[in-house]
BAVOZA-857824 format. One record per residue (C-alpha): x, y, z. Coordinates in nm, 2 decimals. Layout:
<recs>
<rec px="X" py="Y" pz="Z"/>
...
</recs>
This chain:
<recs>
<rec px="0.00" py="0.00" pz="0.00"/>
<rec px="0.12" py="0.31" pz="-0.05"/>
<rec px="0.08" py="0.69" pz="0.06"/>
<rec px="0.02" py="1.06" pz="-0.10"/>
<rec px="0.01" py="1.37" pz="-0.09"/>
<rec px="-0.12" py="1.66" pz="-0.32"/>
<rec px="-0.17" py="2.04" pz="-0.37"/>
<rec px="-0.09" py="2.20" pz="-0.68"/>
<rec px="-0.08" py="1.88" pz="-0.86"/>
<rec px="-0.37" py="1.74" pz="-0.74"/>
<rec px="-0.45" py="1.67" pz="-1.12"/>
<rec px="-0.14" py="1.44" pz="-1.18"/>
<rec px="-0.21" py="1.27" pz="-0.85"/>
<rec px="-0.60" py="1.21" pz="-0.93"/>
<rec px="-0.48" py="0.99" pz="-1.19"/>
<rec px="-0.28" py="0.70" pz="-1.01"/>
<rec px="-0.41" py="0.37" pz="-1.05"/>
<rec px="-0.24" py="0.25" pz="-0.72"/>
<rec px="-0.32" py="0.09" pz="-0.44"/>
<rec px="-0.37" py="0.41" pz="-0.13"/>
<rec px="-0.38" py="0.35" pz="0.24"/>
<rec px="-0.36" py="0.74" pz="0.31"/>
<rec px="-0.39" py="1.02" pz="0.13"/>
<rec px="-0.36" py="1.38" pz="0.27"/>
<rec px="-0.45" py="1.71" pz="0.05"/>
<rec px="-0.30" py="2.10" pz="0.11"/>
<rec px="-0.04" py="2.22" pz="0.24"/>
<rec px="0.10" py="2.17" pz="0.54"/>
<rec px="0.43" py="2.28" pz="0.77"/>
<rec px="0.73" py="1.94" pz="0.74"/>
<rec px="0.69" py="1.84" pz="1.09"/>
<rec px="0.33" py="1.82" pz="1.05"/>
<rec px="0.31" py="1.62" pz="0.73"/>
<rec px="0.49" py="1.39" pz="0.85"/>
<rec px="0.30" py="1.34" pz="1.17"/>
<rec px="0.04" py="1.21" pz="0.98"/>
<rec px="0.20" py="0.95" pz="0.88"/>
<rec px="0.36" py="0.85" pz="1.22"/>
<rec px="0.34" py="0.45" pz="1.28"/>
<rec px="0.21" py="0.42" pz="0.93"/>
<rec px="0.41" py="0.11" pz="0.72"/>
<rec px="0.36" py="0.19" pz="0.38"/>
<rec px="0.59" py="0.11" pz="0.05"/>
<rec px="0.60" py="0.38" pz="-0.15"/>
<rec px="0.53" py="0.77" pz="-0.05"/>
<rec px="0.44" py="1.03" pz="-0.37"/>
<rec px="0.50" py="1.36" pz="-0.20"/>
<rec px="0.35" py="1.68" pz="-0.43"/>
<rec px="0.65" py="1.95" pz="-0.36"/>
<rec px="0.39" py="2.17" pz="-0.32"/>
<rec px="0.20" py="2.03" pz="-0.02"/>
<rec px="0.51" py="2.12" pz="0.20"/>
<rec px="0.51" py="2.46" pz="0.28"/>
<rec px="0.86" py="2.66" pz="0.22"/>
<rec px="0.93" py="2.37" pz="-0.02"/>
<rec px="1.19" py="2.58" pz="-0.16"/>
<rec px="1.47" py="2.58" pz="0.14"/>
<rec px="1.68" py="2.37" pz="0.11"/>
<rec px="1.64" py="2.28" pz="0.47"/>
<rec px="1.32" py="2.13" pz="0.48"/>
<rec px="1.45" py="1.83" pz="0.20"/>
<rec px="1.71" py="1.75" pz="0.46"/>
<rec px="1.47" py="1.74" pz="0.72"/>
<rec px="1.25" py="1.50" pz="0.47"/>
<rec px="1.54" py="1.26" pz="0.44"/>
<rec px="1.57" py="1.22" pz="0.84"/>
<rec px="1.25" py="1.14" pz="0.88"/>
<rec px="1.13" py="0.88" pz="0.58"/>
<rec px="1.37" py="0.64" pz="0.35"/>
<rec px="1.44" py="0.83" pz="0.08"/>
<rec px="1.46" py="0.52" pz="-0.13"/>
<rec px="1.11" py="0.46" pz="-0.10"/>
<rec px="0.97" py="0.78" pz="-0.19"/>
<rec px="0.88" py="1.00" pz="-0.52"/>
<rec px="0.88" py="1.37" pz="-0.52"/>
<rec px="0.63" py="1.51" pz="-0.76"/>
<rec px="0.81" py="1.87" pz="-0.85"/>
<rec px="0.63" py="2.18" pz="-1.02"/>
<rec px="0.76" py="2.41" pz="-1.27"/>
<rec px="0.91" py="2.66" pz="-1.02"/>
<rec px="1.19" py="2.75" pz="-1.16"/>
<rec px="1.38" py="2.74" pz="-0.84"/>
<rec px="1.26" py="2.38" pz="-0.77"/>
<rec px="1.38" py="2.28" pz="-1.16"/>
<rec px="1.73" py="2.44" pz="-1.09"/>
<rec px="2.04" py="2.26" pz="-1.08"/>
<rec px="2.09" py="2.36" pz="-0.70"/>
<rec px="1.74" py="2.22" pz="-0.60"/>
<rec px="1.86" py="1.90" pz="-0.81"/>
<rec px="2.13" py="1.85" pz="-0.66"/>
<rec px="2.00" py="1.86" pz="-0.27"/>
<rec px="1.75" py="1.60" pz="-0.35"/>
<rec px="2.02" py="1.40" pz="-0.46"/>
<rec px="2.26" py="1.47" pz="-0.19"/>
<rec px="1.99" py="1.43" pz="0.06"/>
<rec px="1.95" py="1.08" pz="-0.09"/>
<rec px="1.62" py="1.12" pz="-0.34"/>
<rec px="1.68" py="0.98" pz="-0.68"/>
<rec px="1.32" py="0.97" pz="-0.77"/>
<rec px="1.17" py="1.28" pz="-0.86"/>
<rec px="1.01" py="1.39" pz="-1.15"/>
<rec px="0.72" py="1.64" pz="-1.30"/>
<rec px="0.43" py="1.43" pz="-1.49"/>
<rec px="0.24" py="1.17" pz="-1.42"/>
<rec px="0.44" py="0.94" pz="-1.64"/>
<rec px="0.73" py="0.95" pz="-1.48"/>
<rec px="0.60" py="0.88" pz="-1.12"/>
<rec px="0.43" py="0.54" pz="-1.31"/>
<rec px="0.77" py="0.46" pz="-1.45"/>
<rec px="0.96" py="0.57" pz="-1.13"/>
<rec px="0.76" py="0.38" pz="-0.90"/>
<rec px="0.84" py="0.04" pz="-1.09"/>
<rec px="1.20" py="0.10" pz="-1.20"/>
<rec px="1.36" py="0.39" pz="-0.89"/>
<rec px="1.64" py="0.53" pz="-0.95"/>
<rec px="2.01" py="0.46" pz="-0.81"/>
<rec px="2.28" py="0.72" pz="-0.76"/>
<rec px="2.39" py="0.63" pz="-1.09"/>
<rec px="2.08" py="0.76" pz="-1.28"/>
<rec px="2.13" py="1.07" pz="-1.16"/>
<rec px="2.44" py="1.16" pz="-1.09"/>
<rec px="2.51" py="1.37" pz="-1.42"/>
<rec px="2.27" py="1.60" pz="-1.24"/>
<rec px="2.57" py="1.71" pz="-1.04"/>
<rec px="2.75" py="1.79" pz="-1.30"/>
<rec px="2.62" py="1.86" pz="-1.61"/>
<rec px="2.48" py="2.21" pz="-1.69"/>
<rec px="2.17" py="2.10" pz="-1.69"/>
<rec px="1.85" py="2.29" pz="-1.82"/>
<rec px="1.50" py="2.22" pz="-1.80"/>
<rec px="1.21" py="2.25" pz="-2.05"/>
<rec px="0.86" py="2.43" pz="-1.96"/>
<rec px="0.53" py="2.18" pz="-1.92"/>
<rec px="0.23" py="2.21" pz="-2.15"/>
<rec px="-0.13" py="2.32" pz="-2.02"/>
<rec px="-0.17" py="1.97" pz="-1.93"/>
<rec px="0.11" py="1.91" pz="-1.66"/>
<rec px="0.31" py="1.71" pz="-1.85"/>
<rec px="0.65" py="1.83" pz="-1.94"/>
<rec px="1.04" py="1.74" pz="-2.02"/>
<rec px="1.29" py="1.65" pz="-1.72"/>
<rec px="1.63" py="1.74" pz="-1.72"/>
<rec px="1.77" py="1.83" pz="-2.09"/>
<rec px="2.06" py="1.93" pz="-2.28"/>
<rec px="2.06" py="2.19" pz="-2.51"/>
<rec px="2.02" py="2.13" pz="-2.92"/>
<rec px="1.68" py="2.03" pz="-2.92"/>
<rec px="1.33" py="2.16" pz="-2.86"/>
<rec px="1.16" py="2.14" pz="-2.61"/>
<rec px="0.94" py="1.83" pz="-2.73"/>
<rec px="1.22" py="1.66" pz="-2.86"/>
<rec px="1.40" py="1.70" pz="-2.53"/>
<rec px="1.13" py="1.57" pz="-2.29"/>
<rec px="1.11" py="1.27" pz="-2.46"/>
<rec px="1.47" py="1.20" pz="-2.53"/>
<rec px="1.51" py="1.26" pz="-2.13"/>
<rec px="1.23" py="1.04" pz="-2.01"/>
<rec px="1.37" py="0.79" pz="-2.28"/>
<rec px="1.72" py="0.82" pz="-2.14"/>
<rec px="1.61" py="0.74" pz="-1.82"/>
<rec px="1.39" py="0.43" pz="-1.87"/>
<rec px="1.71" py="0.32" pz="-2.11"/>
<rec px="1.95" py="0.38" pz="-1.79"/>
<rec px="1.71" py="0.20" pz="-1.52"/>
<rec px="1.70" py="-0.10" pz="-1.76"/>
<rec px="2.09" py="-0.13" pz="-1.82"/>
<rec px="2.13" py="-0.13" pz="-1.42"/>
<rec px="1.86" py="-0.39" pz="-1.37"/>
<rec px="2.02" py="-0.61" pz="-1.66"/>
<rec px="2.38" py="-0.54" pz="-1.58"/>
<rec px="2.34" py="-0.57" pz="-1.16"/>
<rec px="2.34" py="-0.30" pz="-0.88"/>
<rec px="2.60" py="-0.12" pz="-0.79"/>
<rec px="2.81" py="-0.24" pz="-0.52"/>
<rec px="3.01" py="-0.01" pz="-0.27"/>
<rec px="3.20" py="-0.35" pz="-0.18"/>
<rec px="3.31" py="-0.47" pz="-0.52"/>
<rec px="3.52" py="-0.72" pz="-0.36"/>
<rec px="3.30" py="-0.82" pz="-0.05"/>
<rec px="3.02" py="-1.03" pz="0.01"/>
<rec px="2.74" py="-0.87" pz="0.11"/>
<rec px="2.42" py="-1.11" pz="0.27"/>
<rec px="2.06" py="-1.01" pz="0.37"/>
<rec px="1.89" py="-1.19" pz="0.58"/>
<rec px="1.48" py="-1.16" pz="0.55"/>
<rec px="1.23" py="-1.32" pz="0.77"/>
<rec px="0.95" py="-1.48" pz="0.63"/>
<rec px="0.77" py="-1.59" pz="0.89"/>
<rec px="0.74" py="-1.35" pz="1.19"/>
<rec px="0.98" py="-1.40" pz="1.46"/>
<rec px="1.22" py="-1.60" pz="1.24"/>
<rec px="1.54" py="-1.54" pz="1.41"/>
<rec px="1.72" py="-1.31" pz="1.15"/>
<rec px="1.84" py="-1.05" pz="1.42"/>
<rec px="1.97" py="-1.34" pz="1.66"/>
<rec px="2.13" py="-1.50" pz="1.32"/>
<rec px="2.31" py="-1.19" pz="1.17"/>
<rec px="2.46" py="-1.16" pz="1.59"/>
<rec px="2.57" py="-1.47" pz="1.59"/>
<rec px="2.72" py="-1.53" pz="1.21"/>
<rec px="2.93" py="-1.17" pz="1.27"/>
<rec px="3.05" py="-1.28" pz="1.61"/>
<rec px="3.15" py="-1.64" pz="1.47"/>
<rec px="3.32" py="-1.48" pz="1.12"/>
<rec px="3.51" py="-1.20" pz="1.37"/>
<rec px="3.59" py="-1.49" pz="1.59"/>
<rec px="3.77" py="-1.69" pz="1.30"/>
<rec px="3.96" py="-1.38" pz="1.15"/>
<rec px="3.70" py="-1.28" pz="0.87"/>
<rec px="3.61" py="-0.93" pz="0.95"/>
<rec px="3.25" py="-0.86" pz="0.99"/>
<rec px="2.96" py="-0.65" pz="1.05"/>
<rec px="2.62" py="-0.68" pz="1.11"/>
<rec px="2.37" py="-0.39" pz="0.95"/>
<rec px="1.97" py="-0.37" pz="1.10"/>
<rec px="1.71" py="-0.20" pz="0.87"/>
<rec px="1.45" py="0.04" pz="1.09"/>
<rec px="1.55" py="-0.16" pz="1.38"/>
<rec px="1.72" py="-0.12" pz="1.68"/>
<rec px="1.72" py="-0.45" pz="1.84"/>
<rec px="2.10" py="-0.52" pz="1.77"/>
<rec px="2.23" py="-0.21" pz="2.01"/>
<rec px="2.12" py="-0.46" pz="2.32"/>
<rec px="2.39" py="-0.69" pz="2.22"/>
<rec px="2.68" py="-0.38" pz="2.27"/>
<rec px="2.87" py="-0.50" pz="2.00"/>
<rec px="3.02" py="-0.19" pz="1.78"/>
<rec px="2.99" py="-0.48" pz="1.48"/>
<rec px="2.68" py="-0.40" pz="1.47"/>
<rec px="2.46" py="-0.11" pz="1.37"/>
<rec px="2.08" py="0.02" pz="1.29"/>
<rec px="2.02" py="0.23" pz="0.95"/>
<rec px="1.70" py="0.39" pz="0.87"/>
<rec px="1.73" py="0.46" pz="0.53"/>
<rec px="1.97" py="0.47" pz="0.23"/>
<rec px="2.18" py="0.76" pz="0.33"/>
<rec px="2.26" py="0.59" pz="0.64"/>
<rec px="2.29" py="0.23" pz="0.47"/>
<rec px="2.58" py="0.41" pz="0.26"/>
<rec px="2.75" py="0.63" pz="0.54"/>
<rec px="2.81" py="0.31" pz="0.72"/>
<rec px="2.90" py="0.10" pz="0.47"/>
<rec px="3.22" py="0.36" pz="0.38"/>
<rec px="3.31" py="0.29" pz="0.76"/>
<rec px="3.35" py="-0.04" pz="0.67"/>
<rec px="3.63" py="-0.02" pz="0.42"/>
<rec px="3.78" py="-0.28" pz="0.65"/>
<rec px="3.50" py="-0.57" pz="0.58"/>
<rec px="3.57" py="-0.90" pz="0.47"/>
<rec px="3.13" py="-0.98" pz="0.55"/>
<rec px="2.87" py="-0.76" pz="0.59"/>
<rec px="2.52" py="-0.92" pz="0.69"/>
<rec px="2.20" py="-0.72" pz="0.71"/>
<rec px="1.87" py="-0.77" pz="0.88"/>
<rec px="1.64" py="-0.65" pz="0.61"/>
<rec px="1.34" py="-0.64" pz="0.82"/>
<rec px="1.11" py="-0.56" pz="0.47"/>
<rec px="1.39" py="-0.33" pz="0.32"/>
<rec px="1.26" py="-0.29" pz="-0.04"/>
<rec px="1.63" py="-0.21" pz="-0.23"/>
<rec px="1.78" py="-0.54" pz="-0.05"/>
<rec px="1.90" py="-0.64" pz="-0.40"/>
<rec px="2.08" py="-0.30" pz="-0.46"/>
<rec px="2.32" py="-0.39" pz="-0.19"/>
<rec px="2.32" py="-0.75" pz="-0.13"/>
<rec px="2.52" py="-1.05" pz="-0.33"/>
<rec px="2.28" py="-1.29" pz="-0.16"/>
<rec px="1.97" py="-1.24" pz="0.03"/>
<rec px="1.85" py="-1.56" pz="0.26"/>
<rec px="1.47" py="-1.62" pz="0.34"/>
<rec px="1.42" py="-1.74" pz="0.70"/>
<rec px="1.16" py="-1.97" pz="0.77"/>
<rec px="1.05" py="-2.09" pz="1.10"/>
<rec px="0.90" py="-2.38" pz="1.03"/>
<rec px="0.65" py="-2.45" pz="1.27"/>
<rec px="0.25" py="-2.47" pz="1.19"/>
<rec px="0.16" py="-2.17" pz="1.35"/>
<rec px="0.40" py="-1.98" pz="1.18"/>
<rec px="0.36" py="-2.12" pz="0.83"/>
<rec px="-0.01" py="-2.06" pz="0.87"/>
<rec px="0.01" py="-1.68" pz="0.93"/>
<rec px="0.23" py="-1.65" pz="0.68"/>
<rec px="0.03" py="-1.80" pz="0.41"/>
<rec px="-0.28" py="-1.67" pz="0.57"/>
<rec px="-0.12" py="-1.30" pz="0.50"/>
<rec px="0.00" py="-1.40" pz="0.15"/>
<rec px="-0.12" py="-1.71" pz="0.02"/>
<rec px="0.17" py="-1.73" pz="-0.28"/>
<rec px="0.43" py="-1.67" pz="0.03"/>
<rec px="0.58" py="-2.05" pz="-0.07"/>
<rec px="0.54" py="-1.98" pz="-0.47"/>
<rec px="0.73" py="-1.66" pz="-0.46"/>
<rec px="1.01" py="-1.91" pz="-0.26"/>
<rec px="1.02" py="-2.14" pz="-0.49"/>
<rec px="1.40" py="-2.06" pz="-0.68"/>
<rec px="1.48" py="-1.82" pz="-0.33"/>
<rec px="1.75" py="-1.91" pz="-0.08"/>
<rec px="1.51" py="-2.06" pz="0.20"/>
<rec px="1.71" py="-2.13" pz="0.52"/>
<rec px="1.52" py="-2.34" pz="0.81"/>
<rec px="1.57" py="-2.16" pz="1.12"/>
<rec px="1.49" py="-2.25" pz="1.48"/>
<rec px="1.40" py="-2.60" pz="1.32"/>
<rec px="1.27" py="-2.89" pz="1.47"/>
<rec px="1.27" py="-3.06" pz="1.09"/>
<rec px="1.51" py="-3.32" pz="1.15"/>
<rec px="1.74" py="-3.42" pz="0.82"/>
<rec px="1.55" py="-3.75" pz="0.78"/>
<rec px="1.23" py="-3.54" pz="0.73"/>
<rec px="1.36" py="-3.26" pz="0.51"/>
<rec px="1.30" py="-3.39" pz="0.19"/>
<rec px="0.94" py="-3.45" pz="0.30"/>
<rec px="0.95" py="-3.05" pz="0.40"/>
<rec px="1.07" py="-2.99" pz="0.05"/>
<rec px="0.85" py="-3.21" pz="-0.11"/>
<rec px="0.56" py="-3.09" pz="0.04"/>
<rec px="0.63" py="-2.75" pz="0.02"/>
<rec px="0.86" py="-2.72" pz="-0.30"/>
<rec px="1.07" py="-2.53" pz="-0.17"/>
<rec px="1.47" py="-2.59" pz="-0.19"/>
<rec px="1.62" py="-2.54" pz="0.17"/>
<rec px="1.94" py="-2.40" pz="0.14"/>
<rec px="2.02" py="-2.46" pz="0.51"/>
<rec px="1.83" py="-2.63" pz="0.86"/>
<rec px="1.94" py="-2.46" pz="1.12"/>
<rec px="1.85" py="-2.60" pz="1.48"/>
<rec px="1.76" py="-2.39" pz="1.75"/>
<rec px="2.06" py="-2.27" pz="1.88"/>
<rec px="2.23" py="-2.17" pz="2.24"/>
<rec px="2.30" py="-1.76" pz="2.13"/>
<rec px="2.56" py="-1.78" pz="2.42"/>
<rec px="2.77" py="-2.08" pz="2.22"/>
<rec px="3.05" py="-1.85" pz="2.06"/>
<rec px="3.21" py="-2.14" pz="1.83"/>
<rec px="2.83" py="-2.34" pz="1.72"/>
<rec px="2.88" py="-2.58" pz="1.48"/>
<rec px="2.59" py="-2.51" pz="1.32"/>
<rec px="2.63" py="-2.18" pz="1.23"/>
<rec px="2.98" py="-2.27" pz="1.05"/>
<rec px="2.89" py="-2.55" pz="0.88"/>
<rec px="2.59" py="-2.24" pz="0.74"/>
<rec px="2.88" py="-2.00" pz="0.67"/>
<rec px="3.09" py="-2.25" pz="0.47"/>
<rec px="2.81" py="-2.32" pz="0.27"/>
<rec px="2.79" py="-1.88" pz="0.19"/>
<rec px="3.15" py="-1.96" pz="0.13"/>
<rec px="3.40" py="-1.84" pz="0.36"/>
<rec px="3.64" py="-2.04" pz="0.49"/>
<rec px="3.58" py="-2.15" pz="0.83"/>
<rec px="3.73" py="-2.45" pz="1.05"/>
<rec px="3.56" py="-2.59" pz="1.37"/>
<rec px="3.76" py="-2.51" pz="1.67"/>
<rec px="3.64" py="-2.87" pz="1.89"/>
<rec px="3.77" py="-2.71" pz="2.18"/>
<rec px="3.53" py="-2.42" pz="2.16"/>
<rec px="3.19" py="-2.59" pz="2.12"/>
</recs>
C-alpha cells in the first residue's frame, strides 16, 4: 500500500491507478506532514513538492530525508523555476532522493524501476536545463541543449527508462566490489534473523574474517553492545556506514522488509521458522508466500525438521532449503551449526572442537 500527498498537482495525483492506504490534500508545515504519517508502514510515499510549505529551502529536503527512507519515496516537483534548478537537483540527490520527476508518467515509470545514484548523478554535473510543461502538466525533465523542447522531454524520459534497464540487466552497484554482502529476511514472523546476523558476525570475527552486522528500521542489535553491529534507517545511512567499513571482509543485514535489499546484497537468505503456527500466518497473509520461494534461498531456522524429514518438507512445500538450522544456544561462541551455514555462503571457516 502506498501513501500521497497533493496540492498544486492534485490533477497528476487524481490519476494513479495504485493501491492508497492514506492520502492527505494542502499544504502543510514538514513536521506536520509527516505526523500524519507517524506509525504508518507503507511502500511507496508520492510527495506533491507543493504540499510542503517553504518547499523551496533547502532545509526542509534534509529534514525529509531524516525522517522517511528516501529510497522509497517519489517527489512530484512543479515548474518553479527554483525547484527545476540545478541547486534544488542536486539537494534531492545529496539528501539521498533519486526519484523525482514532474508528470504523471514519470512517477508510473519511477515507481516500478527507482532510480540509483547512478541515474542521476550527471545532475551534479552537467549544466543542466529544464524544459517548460504544456497546459496539461506534462512536461520534459532534465535536458541538454540542441533540441526543442518536445524533442527533449522525450529523449530525457527515454534516457532514463534506457539507464534504469541497463542497471537492472547489468546488476546493482556495489560499494563492496570485492565483498560479500548477505541479507537476511524473515519470512515468517519471529524467524530469528536479528539473533542469526549476531551470531554469524561474532562467529566470522571470531575466525579472522572481519565482519559487520547492519539492521534496517530496527534497533534491536544495540542490546547486544557490539560496535559490529549497527541500525540504518534509510539509504543515506545504509551508505554512510557502509564507507566505515572499508575494513569488511562480511557484511550481513537484517532486512526487516527493506525494499532495495537487492541493490546492496550478493545474496539475500529467506528465513523460515518452520512450525504450523507460523507457516499458517504466513500463508494466511499471503497465500503465494511459498510460490514466490520457490527458486529463493530458504534457510530453516529455529527448526525442529530433523534431516530424515527434510526432503518430505521440500516435497511438500517445493521449496529448496538452502540450510536447517537447529535452535541454537545464542551464548555458544564457536556453534557448529552456524559454521557448517557459513561454509556453505562460502567463507572459509574451521571448527575449533575445543570451543563448542
Amino acid at each position: 500500500m502506498n501513501v500521497v500527498t497533493s496540492n498544486e498537482n492534485k490533477a497528476i495525483i487524481d490519476r494513479l491507478e495504485i493501491d492508497i492506504i492514506k492520502r492527505i490534500d494542502g499544504q502543510f508545515d514538514i513536521n506536520e506532514l509527516l505526523s500524519k504519517f507517524v506509525n504508518l508502514y507503507f511502500n511507496k510515499m508520492i510527495i506533491d513538492i507543493t504540499s510542503i510549505k517553504d518547499y523551496e529551502n533547502p532545509q526542509v529536503i534534509a529534514t525529509l530525508a531524516q525522517s522517511v527512507d528516501p529510497s522509497r519515496v517519489i517527489v512530484l516537483l512543479n515548474n518553479n523555476p527554483v525547484v527545476n534548478s540545478n541547486d534544488y537537483l542536486a539537494n534531492l540527490i545529496n539528501n539521498g532522493f533519486y526519484n523525482f520527476t514532474r508528470n504523471f508518467e514519470g512517477i508510473n515509470f519511477l515507481y516500478n524501476n527507482p532510480n540509483t545514484f547512478e541515474n542521476v548523478q550527471h545532475l551534479l554535473t552537467n549544466n543542466v536545463q529544464t524544459a517548460p510543461s504544456n497546459n496539461n502538466g506534462v512536461n520534459a525533465g532534465p535536458v541538454n541543449n540542441g533540441m526543442n523542447n518536445n524533442q527533449q522531454g522525450f529523449n530525457a524520459q527515454e534516457q532514463m527508462q534506457n539507464e534504469n534497464q541497463e542497471v537492472s540487466q547489468g546488476g546493482a552497484p556495489r560499494i563492496f566490489s570485492n565483498r560479500m554482502i548477505i541479507g537476511l529476511q524473515n519470512v515468517t514472523n519471529h524467524a530469528g534473523a536479528s539473533t542469526l546476523v549476531r551470531m554469524m558476525v561474532r562467529q566470522l570475527n571470531s575466525h579472522g574474517i572481519k565482519a559487520y552486522g547492519i539492521e534496517m528500521f530496527r534497533q534491536d542489535l544495540m542490546y547486544y553492545r557490539d560496535p559490529h553491529l549497527v541500525a540504518c534507517m534509510n539509504r543515506n545511512d545504509i551508505e554512510r556506514e557502509l564507507r566505515k567499513m572499508e575494513d569488511a571482509n562480511a557484511v550481513i543485514f537484517d532486512l526487516n522488509d527493506f525494499g532495495e535489499a537487492d541493490k546492496y546484497c550478493d545474496k539475500v537468505m529467506y528465513l523460515i521458522e518452520p512450525s504450523f503456527i507460523r507457516l499458517t500466518k504466513a500463508l494466511k497473509r499471503n497465500a503465494n508466500t511459498l510460490v514466490e520461494l520457490k527458486d529463493a534461498n530458504v534457510v530453516l531456522n529455529m527448526s525442529f525438521v530433523n534431516n530424515q524429514e527434510l526432503p518430505d518438507f521440500e516435497y511438500e512445500t517445493k521449496l529448496t532449503i538452502f540450510d536447517n538450522i537447529p535452535p541454537l544456544n545464542d551464548r555458544n561462541e564457536n556453534s557448529i551449526e552456524i559454521n557448517n551455514f557459513l561454509r556453505k555462503l562460502g567463507y572459509n571457516i574451521v571448527d575449533n572442537i575445543n570451543n563448542q
